[in-house]
C-alpha positions in Angstrom: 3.6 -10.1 5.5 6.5 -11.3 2.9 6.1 -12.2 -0.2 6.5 -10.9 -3.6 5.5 -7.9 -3.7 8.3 -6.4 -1.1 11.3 -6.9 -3.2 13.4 -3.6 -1.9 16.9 -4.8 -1.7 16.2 -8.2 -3.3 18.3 -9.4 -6.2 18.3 -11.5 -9.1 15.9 -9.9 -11.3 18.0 -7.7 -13.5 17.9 -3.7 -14.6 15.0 -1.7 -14.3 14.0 -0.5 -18.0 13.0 2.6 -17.6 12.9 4.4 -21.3 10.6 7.2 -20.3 8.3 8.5 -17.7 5.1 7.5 -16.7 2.9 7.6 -19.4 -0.1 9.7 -19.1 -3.8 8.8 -18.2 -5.2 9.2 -22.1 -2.4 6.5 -23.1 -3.8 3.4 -21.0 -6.1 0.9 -22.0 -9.6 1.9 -22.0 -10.4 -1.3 -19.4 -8.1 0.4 -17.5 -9.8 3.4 -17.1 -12.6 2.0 -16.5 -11.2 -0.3 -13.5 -9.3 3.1 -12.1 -13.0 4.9 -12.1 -15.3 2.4 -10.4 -12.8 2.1 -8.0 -12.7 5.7 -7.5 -16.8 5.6 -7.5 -16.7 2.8 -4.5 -16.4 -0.3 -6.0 -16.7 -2.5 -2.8 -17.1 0.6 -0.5 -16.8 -1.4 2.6 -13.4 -2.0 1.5 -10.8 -0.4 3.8 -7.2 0.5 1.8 -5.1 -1.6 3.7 -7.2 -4.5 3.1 -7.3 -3.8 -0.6 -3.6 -3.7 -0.7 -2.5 -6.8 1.6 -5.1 -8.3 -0.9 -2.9 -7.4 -4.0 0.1 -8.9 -1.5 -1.5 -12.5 -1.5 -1.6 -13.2 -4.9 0.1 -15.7 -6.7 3.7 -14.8 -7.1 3.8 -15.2 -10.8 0.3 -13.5 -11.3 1.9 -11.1 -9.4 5.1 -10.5 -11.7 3.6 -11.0 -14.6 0.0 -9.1 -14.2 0.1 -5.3 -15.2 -0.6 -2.6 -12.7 -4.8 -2.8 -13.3 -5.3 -6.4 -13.9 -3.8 -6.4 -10.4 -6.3 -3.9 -9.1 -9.1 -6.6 -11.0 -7.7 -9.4 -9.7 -7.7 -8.1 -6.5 -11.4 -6.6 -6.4 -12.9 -10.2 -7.6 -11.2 -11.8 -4.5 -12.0 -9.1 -1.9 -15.8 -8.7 -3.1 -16.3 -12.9 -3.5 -14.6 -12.5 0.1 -17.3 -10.2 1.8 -19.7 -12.2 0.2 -20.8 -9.3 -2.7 -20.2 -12.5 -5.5 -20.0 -15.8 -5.9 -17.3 -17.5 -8.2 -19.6 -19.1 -9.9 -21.1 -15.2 -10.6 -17.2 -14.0 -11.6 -17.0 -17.6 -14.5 -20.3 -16.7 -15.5 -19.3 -13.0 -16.3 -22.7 -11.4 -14.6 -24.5 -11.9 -11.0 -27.3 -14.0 -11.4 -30.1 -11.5 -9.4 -28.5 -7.8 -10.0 -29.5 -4.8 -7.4 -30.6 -1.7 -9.2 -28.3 0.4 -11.3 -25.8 2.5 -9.9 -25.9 6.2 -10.8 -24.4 7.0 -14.1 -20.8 8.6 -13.6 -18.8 9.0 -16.7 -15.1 8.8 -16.7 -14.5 12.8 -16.8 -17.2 12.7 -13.3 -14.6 10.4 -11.8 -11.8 13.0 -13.3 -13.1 15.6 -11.6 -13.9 13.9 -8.0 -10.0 12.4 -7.5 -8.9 16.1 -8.5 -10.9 17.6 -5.6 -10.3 14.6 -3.0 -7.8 15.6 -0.1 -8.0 12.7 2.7 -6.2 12.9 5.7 -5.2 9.6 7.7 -4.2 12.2 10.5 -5.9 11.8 14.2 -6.2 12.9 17.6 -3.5 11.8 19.6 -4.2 9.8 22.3 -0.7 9.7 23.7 2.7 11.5 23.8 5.7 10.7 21.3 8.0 8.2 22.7 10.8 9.5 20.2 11.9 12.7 19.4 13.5 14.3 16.4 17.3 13.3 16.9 16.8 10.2 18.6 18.9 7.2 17.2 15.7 4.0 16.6 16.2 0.4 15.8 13.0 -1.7 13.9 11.6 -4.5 14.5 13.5 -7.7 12.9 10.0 -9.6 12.9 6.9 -8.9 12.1 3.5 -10.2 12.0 2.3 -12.1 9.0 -1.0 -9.6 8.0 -0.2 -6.3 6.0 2.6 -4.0 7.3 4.6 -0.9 5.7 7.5 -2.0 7.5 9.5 -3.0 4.6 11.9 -6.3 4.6 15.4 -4.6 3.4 14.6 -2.0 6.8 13.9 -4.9 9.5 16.5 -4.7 12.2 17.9 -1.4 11.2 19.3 1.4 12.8 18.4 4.8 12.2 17.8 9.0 13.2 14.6 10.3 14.0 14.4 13.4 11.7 10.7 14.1 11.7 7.2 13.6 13.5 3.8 13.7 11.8 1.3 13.5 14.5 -0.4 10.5 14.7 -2.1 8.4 11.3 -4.0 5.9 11.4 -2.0 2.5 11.0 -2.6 0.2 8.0 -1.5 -2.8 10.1 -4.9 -2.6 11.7 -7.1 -0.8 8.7 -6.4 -4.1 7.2 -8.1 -6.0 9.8 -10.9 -3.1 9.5 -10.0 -1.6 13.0 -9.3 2.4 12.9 -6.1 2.8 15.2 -4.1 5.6 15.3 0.1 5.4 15.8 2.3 8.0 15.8 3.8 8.5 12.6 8.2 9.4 11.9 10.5 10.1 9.3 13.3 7.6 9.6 16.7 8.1 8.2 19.2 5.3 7.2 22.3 5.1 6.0 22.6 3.3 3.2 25.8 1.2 4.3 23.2 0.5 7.1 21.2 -1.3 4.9 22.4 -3.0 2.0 26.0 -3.2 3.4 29.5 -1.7 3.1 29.5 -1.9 -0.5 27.5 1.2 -0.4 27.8 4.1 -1.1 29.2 5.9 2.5 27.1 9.1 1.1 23.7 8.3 0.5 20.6 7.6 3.3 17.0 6.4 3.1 13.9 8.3 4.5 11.5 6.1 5.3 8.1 7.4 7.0 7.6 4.4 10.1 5.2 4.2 12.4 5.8 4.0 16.3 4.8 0.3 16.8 7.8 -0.3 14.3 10.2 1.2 16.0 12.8 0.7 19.3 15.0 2.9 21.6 18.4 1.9 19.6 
């Protein structure tokens, strides 16, 4: 969908500040630890990824803009697990579910450390079908697309581009966000950059973007 959150190529909302690199785990909040690690210990398991993040993609714009990086990731829990039904609203105001289950095994924050360190997950699958592009082959994108989650971003709709790489096929987040596991062949995409945000830039510099086949037509 578009909305806030897809603001490649948009202007209007002045410089970056960027003053350093990211700062490390041991500098955040301690809330935020603590929202990173029962996410990481499956906070609303039945959750699929895509759905978590078209969720974050439907908030209020100016929650959006002006909520940091976890409260986003809070935010975005409440509304996915009142969704499915796990709590009420009236359970979120009130700060506690009126009839808890049993507790959850103890995990401490190290625990969760250690399990993200050791997790390797591959969205790669069996390929049902052949590549219908090649490495070399000039691709146009889609101009539209539909209005659920897509990684199709706006500032690449209706763009030319060069097949420079194929990955096999992944499993698409268009459809992991409606909870359906289909797999789409996977490309690296390169643009120019004049191709993109116009003549203006610079005649030197491209954009690899990884797309997946549904995205893409014979240029």
């Amino acid at each position: 969908m578009d909305g806030i959150h897809d603001l490649g190529g948009v202007e209007g909302f002045g410089p970056v500040p960027v003053k350093s690199g990211d700062a490390s785990f041991s500098q955040i909040e301690e809330w935020e630890k603590r929202m990173w690690a029962l996410a990481r210990n499956g906070l609303a398991s039945s959750i699929t990824i895509d759905w978590f993040r078209h969720g974050i993609e439907r908030m209020v714009p100016a929650d959006y803009l002006s909520f940091a990086y976890f409260n986003k990731w809070c935010a975005d829990y409440f509304m996915l697990m009142i969704d499915e039904g796990t709590i009420t609203m009236e359970e979120v105001k009130r700060g506690h579910v009126e009839n808890p289950g049993p507790p959850a095994n103890a995990i401490t924050l190290n625990d969760a450390l250690k399990l993200n360190s050791k997790a390797n997950r591959s969205f790669e699958i069996e390929a049902l079908t052949q590549p219908a592009f090649i490495v070399g082959e000039t691709v146009r994108t889609h101009r539209n697309v539909p209005s659920g989650h897509t990684r199709l971003p706006r500032y690449a709709r209706d763009a030319g581009g060069t097949v420079i790489a194929h990955h096999g096929c992944h499993l698409l987040p268009d459809e992991g966000a409606r909870g359906r596991h289909v797999g789409d062949h996977l490309y690296t995409v390169s643009f120019t950059a004049a191709e993109l945000w116009g003549l203006e830039a610079n005649p030197r510099d491209t954009v690899a973007l990884d797309l997946w086949e549904c995205y893409l037509v014979r240029a």
